[in-house]
C-alpha positions as CSV (number, residue, x, y, z in Angstrom):
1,X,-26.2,-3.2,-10.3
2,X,-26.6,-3.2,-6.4
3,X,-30.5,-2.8,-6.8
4,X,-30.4,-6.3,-8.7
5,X,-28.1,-8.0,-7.0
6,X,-30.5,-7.3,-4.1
7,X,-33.7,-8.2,-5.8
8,X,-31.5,-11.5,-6.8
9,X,-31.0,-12.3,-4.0
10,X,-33.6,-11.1,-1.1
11,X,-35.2,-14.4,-0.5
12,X,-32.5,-15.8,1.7
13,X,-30.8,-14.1,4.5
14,X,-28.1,-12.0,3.2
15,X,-28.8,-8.8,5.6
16,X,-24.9,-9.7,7.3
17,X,-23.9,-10.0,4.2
18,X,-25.2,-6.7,2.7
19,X,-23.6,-4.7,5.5
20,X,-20.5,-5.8,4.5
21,X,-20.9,-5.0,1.0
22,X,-21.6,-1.6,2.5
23,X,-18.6,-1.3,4.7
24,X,-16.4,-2.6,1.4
25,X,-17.8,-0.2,-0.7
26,X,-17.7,3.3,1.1
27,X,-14.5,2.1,1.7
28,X,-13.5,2.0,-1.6
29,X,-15.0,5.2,-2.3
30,X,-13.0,6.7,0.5
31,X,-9.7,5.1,-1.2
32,X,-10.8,7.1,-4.3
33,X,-11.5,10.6,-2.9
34,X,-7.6,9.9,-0.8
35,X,-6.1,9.5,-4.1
36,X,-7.7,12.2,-6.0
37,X,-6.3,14.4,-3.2
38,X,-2.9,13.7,-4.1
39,X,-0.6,16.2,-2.5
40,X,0.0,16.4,1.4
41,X,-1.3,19.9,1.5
42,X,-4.5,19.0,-0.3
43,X,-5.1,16.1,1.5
44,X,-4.6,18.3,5.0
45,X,-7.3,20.8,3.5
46,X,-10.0,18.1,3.0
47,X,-9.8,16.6,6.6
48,X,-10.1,20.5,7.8
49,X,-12.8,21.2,5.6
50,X,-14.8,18.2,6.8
51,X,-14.0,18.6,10.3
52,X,-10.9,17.3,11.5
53,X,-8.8,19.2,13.9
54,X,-5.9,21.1,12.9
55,X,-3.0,18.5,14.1
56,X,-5.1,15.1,13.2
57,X,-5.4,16.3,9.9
58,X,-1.9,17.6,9.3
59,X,-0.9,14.0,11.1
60,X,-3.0,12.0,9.0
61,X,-2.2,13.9,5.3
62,X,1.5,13.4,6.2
63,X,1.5,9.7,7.6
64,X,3.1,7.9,4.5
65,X,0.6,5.3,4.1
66,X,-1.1,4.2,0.9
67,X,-4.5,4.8,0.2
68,X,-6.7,1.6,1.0
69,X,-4.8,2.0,4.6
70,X,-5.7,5.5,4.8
71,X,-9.4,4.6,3.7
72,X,-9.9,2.6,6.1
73,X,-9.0,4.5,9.1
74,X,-10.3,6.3,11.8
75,X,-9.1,9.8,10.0
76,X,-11.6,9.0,6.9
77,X,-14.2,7.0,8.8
78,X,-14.8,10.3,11.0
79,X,-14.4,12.6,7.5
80,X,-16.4,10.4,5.7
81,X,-19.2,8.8,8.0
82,X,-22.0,6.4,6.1
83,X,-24.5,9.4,6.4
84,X,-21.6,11.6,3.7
85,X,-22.6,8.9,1.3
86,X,-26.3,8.8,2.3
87,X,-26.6,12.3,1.3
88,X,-24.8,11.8,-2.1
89,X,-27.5,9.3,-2.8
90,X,-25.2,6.1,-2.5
91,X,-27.6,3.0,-2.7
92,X,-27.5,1.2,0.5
93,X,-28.3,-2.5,0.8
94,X,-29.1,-2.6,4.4
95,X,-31.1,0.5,4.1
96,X,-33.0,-1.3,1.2
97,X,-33.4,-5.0,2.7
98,X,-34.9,-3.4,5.8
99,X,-36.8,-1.4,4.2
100,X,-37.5,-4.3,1.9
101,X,-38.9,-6.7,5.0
102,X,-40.9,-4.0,6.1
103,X,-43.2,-3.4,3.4
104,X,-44.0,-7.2,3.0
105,X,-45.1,-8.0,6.7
């Protein structure tokens, strides 16, 4: 869906645009991966495992806060960074569109 959506619409200028799809996205996928972790304990484990000191993490699984906030903060951004999803193979638009320009000059 993102790879038409592109080829849709790569004629005009929609690079700001595409970034922010980005950003909305991985956030979104960060809200997911906060609610499947859905006890406190679970939650503290994940930030340790992906490299979050002991007291942010223990902070940040026990701040009371719903899951968009929680995806969208510094906590998950650091957990979670744009190259995470990279590596999963997450289809980037920005990543696309410059590549994209690129191959046609």
């Amino acid at each position: 869906m993102l790879r038409g959506w592109l080829n849709y619409f790569k004629v005009g200028e929609v690079k700001s645009y595409a970034g922010e799809i980005d950003m909305w996205i991985r956030h979104h996928l960060r809200c997911n991966i906060w609610r499947q972790w859905k006890r406190t304990y679970t939650r503290y484990r994940g930030l340790r495992r992906r490299g979050l000191g002991e007291q942010r993490s223990w902070c940040s699984a026990q701040n009371g806060r719903g899951p968009w906030w929680n995806s969208g903060a510094s906590h998950m951004n650091e957990a979670f960074k744009k190259s995470y999803f990279d590596g999963l193979g997450l289809y980037s638009l920005v990543n696309e569109l410059e590549r994209m320009r690129k191959v046609s000059t």
